[in-house]
N, C-alpha and C positions, 0 to 999 in steps of 0.2 A: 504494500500500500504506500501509494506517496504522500511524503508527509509536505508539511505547506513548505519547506524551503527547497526542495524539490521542483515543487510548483515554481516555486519563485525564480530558481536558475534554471528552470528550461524558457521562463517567460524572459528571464531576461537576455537567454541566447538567440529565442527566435528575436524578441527585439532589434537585437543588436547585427544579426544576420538581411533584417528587413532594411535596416538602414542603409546598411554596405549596399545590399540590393539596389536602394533607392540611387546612391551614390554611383552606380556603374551603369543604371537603369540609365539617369537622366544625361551622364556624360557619353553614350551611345546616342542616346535622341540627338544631345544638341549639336552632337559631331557632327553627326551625320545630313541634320538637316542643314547647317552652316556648308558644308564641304560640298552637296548637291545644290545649296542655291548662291555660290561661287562659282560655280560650273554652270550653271543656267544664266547668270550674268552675261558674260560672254567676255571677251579677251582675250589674251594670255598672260598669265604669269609669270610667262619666262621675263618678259620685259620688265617687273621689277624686280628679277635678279641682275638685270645686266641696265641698271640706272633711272628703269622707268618708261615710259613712253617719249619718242621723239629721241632716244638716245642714240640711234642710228647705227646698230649695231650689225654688223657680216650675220648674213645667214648659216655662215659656219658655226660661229661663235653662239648664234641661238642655238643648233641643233646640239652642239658641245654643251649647253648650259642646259637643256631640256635631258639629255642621258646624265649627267651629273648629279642631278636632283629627280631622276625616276620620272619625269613629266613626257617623255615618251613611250613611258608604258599605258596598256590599256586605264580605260578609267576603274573598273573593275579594281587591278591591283594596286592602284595609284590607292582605292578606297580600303584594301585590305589594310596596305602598310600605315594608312593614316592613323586604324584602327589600334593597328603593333603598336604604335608609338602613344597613342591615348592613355592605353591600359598598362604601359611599362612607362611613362611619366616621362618620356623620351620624344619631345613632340621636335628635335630637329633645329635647325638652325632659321631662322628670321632670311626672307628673300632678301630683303632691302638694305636691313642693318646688318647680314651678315654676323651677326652676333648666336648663341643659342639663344630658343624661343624661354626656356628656362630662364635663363639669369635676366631677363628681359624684364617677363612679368616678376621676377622676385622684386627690380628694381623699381617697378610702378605699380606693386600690390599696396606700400604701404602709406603710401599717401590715401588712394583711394579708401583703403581700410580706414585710417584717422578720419578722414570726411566724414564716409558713412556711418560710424561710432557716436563720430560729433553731433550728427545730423539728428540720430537717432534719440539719444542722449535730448539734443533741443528740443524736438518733436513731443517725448514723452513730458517735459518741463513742463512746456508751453498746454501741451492738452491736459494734465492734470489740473494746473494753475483753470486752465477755461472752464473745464469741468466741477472744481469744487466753488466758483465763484457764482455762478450760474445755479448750483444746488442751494448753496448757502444765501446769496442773495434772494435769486427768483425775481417775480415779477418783471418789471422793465431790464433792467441788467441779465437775467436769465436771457431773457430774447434776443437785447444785443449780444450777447455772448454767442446765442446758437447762430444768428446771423452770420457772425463774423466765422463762427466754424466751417459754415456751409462755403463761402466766400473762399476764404484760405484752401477750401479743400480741392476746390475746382480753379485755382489758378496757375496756370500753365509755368514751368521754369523758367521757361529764355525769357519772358514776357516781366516776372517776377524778378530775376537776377539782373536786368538790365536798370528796373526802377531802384533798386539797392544802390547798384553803380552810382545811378545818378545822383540821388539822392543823399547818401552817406561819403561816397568818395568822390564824388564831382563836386558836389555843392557844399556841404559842411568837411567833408576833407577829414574824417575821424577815422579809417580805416582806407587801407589800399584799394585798389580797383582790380587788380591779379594779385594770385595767391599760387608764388612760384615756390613757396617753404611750408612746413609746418609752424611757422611764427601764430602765435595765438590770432593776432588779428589777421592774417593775414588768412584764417582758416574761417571769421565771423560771416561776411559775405554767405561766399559758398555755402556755408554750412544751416544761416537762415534759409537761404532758397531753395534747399533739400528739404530742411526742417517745414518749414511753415504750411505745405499744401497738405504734407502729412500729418501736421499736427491737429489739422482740421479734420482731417480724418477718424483720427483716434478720440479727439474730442467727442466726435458726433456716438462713436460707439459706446463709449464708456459713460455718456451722460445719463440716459437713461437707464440704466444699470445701477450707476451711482447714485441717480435720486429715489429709485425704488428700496435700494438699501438703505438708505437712510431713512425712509418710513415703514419700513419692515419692521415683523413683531421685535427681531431681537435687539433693533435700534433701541424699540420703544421699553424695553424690559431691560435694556442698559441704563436707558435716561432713569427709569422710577429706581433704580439703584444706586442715581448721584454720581453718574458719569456727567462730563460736559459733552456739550453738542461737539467741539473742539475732539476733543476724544472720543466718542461712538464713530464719530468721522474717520481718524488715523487708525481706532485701535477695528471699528468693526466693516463698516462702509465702503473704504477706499479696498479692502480686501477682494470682496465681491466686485465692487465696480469694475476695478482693472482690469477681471480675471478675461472678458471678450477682446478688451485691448491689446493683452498681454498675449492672448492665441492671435492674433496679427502679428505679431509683432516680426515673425520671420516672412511672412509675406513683403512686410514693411524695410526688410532689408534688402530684401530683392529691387520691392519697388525703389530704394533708393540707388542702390548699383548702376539701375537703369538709366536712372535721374543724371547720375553720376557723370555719364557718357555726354547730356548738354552741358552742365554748371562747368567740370571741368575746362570744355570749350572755350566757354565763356568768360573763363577766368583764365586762362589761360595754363591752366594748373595741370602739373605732370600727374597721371596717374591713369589705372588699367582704361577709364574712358576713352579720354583721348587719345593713347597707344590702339584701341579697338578704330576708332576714327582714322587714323593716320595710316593702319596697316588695310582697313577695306580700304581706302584712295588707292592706296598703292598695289593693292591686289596682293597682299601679301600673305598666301591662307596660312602657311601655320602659323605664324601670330594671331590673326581672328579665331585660327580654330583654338589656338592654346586660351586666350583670353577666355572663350567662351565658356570653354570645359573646367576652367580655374571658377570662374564668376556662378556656372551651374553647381562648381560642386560646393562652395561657398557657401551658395544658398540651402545645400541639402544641411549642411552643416549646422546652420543656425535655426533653421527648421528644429532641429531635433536636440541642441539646446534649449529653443524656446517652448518644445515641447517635455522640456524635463520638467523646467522652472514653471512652467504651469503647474502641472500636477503637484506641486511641492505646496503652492501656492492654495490650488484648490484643490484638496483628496478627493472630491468626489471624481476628479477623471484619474482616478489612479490607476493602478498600472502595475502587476506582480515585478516588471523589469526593474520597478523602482523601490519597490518595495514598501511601497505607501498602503496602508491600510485605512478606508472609508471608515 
């Protein structure tokens, strides 16, 4: 007979089995559809191994540089080998920069990682701050609060990051206009114009969550026991509220990755965005393909942190792999 810790390490091997799953599942999808609609584009690619388009290269020299790099094999093995190198983390060298597609993205993961963090980090600031003031207020302020969530949630980046610009670095002059470092300010910018559409986001989910808990029986059976309103808030309310926010919340890093790919533009700022930008112009597939497979599996990654920290959060989606008991 099994007994419950049994239970619990087979739950947590399938677990942990599902997730690698999920991790080779989604870096096979997104290869695969990157690599076929790189190929459906149309060009060649040899041309930004040998400088680009217009570089006026001997046709010797392309056919020497298509056998050097496998690009006169069928499409077929060209798609095997992509594959070999996916699953052995071995994605080949950069057409353009000549460089490995490895040490590439090592060198522009960690900017975009800081953004996103930051991003992340503001967004949850920002939509808790809207969320408990709109509860605790109400009335008039409640509504301009959901207003402004709704607003912020549907406003476009480029559109967004340009008014910053102007506003903050053109006109008062309190922070840069590009964010070529990790300098704190130099990260402010950026990091509202990720933050702020998603904070409207998370705002909108958690508000209602939050004001329900806070008139729920067990609010009301904390208050007649000499809690402050102050308190039933921190210690019981904001628990429940979060809990729909906080199951976003790896969605919400994806959706900012994505983000990632204008603001960077925009700012000028090194990091996997704009490397993903710079290597589609150029046609340079293993960098797009490396970028993509890094950024997919990123995201499977924080999925399933955020799906720890849920369940920790709230037992009732517990989980034998975690070992949380309802």
């Amino acid at each position: 007979m099994k007994t419950r810790a049994d239970r619990r390490r087979r739950g947590a091997l399938w677990w942990i089995l599902n997730r690698v799953g999920a991790v080779l599942g989604v870096a096979w999808v997104v290869a695969t559809v990157v690599f076929f609609a790189l190929r459906a584009a149309g060009g060649d690619p040899t041309e930004a191994i040998l400088g680009g388009p217009g570089s006026q290269t001997s046709p010797e020299a392309m056919e020497a540089a298509r056998r050097e790099y496998g690009l006169d094999q069928p499409v077929v093995i060209q798609y095997v080998t992509m594959l070999r190198r996916v699953i052995t983390l071995d994605l080949g060298d950069s057409y353009s920069r000549r460089q490995p597609v490895g040490s590439l993205i090592a060198a522009h993961f960690g900017p975009t990682l800081a953004l996103t963090m930051l991003a992340l980090a503001m967004a949850w600031v920002l939509a808790l701050v809207g969320a408990v003031v709109a509860v605790r207020r109400g009335g008039v302020v409640a509504r301009s609060v959901e207003l402004s969530e709704v607003v912020a949630s549907v406003l476009p980046h480029f559109w967004l990051g340009a008014v910053l610009i102007t506003v903050f670095a053109s006109q008062l002059g309190w922070v840069p206009a590009t964010s070529t470092t990790n300098h704190p300010l130099h990260l402010v910018l950026p990091g509202l114009t990720l933050a702020i559409p998603l904070a409207g986001f998370l705002a909108q989910v958690m508000h209602d969550r939050l004001a329900q808990a806070h008139t729920s029986p067990f609010a009301t059976t904390a208050r007649t026991r000499g809690l402050s309103e102050v308190g039933v808030l921190v210690r019981h309310s904001l628990r429940h509220g979060v809990a729909p926010a906080l199951a976003l919340s790896g969605w919400a890093f994806g959706s900012l990755l994505s983000g990632a790919v204008i603001v960077e533009t925009l700012f000028a700022r090194p990091g996997l965005g704009r490397l993903l930008v710079e290597a589609t112009q150029a046609r340079d597939v293993p960098v797009v393909i490396g970028v993509v497979v890094v950024v997919a599996g990123a995201y499977v990654v924080i999925m399933t942190v955020t799906d720890v920290v849920e369940r920790l959060v709230d037992p009732r989606t517990h989980s034998p792999a975690l070992g949380v008991d309802a």
